[in-house]
C-alpha positions in Angstrom: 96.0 96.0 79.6 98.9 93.5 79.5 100.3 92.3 82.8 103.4 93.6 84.3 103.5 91.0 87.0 102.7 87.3 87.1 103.1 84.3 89.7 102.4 80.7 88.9 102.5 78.1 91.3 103.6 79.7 94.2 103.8 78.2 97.1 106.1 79.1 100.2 106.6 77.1 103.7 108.0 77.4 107.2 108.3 74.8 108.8 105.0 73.1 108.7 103.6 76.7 108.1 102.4 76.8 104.6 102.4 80.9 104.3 101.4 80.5 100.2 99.7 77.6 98.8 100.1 77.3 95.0 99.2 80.7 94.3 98.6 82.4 90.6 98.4 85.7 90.7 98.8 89.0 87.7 99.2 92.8 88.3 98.3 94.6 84.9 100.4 97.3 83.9 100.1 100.6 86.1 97.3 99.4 88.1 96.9 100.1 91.9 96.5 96.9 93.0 96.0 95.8 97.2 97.2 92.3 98.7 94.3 92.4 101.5 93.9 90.1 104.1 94.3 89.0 107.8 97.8 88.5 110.1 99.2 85.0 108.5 97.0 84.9 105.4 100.1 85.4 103.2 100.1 88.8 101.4 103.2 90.1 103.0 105.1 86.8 101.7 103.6 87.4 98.4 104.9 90.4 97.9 108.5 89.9 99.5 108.3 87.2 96.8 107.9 89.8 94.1 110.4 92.0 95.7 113.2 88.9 95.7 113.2 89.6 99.8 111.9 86.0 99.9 112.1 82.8 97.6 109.2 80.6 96.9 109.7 77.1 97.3 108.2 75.7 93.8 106.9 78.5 91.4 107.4 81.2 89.0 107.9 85.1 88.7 108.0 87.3 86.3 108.2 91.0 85.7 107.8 92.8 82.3 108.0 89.6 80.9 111.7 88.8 82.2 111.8 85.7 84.7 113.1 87.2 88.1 112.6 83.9 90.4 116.2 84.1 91.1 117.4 87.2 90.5 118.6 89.2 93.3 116.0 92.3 94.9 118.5 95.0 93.5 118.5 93.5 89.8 114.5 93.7 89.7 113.7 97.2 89.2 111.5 97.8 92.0 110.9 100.0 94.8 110.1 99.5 98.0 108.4 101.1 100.8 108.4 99.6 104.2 106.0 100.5 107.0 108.5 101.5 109.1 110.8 103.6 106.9 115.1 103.1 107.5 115.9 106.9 106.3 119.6 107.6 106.6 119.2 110.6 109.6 122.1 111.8 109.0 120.7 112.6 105.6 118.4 115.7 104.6 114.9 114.8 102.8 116.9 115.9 99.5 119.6 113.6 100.3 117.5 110.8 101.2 115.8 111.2 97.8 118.5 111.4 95.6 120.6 108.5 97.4 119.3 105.8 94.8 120.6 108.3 92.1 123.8 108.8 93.6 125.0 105.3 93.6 123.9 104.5 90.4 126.1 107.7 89.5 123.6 109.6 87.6 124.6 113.0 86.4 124.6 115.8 89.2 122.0 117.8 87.4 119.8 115.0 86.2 119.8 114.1 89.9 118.7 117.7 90.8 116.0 117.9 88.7 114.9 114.6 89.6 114.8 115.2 93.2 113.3 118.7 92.6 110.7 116.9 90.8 109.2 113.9 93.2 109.7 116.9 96.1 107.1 118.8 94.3 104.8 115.7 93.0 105.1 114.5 97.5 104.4 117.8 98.7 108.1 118.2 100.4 109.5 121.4 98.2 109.6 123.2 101.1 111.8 120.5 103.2 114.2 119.6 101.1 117.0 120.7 103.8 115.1 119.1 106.5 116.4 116.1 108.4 114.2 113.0 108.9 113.8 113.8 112.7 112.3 116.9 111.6 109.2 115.5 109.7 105.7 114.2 110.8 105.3 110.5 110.5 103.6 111.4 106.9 106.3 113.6 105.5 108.3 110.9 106.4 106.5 108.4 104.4 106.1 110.8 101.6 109.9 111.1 101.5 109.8 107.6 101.2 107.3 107.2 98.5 109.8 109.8 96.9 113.1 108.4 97.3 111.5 104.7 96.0 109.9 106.6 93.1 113.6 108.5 92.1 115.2 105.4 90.2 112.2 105.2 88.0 111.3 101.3 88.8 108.9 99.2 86.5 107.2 98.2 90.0 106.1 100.3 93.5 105.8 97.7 96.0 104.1 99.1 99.7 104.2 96.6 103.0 101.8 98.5 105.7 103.2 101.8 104.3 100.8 103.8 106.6 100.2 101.4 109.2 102.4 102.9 112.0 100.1 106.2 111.2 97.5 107.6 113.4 93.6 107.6 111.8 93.7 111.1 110.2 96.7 110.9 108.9 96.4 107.3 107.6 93.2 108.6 105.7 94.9 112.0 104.3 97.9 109.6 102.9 95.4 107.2 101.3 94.1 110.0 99.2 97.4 111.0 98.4 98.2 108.0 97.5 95.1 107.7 94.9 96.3 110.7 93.5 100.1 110.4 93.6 99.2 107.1 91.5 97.0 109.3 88.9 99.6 110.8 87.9 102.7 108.6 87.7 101.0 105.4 86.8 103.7 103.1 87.9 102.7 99.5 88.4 102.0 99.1 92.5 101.5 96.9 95.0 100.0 97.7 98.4 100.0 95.1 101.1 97.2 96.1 103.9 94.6 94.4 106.8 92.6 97.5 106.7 89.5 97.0 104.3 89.0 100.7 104.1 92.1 101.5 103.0 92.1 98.8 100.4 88.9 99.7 99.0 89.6 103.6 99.0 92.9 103.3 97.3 93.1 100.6 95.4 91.6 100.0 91.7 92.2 95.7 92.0 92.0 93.9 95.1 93.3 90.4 95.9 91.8 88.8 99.2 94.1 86.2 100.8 93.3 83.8 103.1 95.8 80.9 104.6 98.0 80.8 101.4 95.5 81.2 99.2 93.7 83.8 96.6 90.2 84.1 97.4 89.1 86.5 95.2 90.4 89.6 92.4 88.4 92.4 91.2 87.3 95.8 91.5 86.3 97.4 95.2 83.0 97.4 93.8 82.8 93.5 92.2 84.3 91.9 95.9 82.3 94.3 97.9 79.1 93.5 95.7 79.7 89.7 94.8 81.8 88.5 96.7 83.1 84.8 96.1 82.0 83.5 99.2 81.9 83.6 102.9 84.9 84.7 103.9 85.3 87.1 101.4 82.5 89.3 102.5 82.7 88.8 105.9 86.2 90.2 105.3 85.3 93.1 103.8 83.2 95.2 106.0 80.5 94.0 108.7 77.8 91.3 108.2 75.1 90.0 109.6 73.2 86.5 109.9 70.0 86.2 108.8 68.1 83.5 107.9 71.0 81.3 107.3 72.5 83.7 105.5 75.0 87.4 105.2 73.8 90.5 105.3 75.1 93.8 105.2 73.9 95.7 108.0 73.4 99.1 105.6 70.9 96.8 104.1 68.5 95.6 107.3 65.4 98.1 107.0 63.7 98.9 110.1 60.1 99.3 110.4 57.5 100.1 113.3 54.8 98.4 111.4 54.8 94.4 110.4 55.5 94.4 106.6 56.0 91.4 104.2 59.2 89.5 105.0 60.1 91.2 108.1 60.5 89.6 111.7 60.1 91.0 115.3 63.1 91.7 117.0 64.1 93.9 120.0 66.0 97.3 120.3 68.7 96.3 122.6 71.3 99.3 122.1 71.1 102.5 119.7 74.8 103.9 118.9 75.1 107.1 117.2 78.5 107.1 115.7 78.8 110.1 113.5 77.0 110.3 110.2 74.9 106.7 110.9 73.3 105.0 113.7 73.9 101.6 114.7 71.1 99.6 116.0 71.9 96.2 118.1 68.8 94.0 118.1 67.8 90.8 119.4 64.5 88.7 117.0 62.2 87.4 119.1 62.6 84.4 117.8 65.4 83.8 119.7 67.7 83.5 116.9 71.3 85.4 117.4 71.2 88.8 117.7 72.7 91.3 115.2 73.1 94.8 114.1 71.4 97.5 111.4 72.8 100.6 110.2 71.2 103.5 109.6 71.0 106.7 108.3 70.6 110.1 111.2 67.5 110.5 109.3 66.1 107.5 109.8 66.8 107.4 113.4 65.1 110.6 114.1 61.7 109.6 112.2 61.7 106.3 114.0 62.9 107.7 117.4 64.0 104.4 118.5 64.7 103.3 122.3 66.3 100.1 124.1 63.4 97.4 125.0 61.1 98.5 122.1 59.9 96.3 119.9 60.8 96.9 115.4 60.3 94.9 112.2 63.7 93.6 110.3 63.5 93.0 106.9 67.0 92.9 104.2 66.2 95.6 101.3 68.8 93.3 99.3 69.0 89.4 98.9 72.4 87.9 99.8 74.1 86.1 97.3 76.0 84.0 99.2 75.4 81.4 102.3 76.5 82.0 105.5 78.7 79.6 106.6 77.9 76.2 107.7 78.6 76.1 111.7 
């Protein structure tokens, strides 16, 4: 798969705020790929820097293979969704979609057909006459996705597109999303903070951290091995034990002593849906920390604050916690 984007030696400061450090970076060719990482780490900068929105101090950009470091946002062929969408108002959803079209003067019908098109691929045939008052805060967004999608740009870039959403409706447009990408396969970038809606959607995903690139792979290769500390604690809950991470879908509980296993307390059981968190506190006295498990498993071990159970990890970190 060649790449369709590439940085080299970004780096980007305000002030004495240095927002990317020297990064190098690729998108392959109509992959799905998520900028991931906490307020200030630097993936919203990145990707203003592909868009042309914002200028890297030292560094290089290129798209397709065409240096765009200085070339102006509407000379990149890109489109771009914010997470709080400017649709014209006065516009209807059709009108809104077809703007791009319009003032690069396409044909009337090729514009028709166009808009008819990305309607039907969004889910909005039945709005097209609809103002963007009239929509949900998803329709709006899918009317967004469409009216980026209409100029047919080399690259889809997304800031936060669903952050402004409620919880359903975030995780209905993240399958969407997944799908919408099946089956247009243009090159994207999605910037998010939320780990589940990076690791749902996304097919690469880059974790930043103060400037920097910690880590690019597969959902399954950062979740699985991640790089280091940060990285997994980043991606999803952890837990310390023995000097070291664990996820707590892999602390076993036990009523008997087994090899490996320590002594700890029930201090809280929280049944949150499908699993069952269970706070606990070794008698040791090391820190305390949590295990999740299955419904299942909480019924068979029927498990109840001040009771004493047996800890042990079912799978070997392969990183250190760290130091401090």
């Amino acid at each position: 798969m060649t790449d369709m984007i590439t940085i080299s030696g970004a780096s980007k400061h305000y002030g004495d705020f240095k927002a990317l450090d020297d990064v190098d970076f690729t998108v392959p060719s109509g992959s799905l790929t998520a900028l991931l990482g906490p307020s200030g780490s630097g993936k919203s900068t990145l990707l203003r820097s592909i868009a042309g929105l914002d200028h890297p101090d030292t560094g290089e950009i290129t798209i397709a293979g065409v240096d765009v470091t200085g070339v102006p946002p509407q000379q990149r062929d890109i489109g771009f969704v914010f997470q709080h969408y400017a649709a014209f108002k006065h516009m209807s959803v059709r009108e809104n979609v077809a703007f791009g079209l319009k003032i690069r003067k396409r044909p009337k019908k090729e514009i028709k057909a166009k808009v008819d098109e990305l309607l039907e691929v969004v889910g909005l045939a039945g709005f097209q006459g609809r103002y963007p008052a009239q929509l949900s805060g998803g329709q709006r967004q899918r009317m967004a996705l469409a009216r980026a999608l209409a100029v047919d740009p080399q690259v889809l870039l997304l800031d936060e597109p669903f952050g402004a959403l409620d919880a359903k409706v975030r995780e209905d447009l993240r399958s969407w999303l997944r799908r919408l990408h099946e089956n247009v396969h243009v090159t994207t970038v999605l910037v998010t903070h939320d780990q589940e809606e990076a690791l749902d959607v996304a097919d690469r995903i880059a974790v930043m951290n103060k400037g920097r690139i910690e880590q690019v792979g597969s959902p399954d290769d950062l979740y699985d091995r991640p790089a280091n500390a940060f990285v997994m604690s980043f991606l999803g809950p952890v837990a310390k034990l023995n000097g070291q991470l664990v996820r707590p879908h892999d602390l076993r509980l036990d009523r008997q002593q087994l090899p490996a296993s320590f002594a700890a307390t029930v201090e809280r059981v929280a049944h949150l849906g499908f699993e069952v968190r269970v706070e606990l506190r070794p008698k040791s006295g090391a820190e305390g920390l949590s295990a999740q498990i299955t419904r299942g498993d909480a019924k068979v071990l029927d498990l109840h604050e001040g009771e004493t159970v047996y800890v042990r990890a079912t799978r070997t970190p392969e990183i250190p916690a760290p130091v401090g």
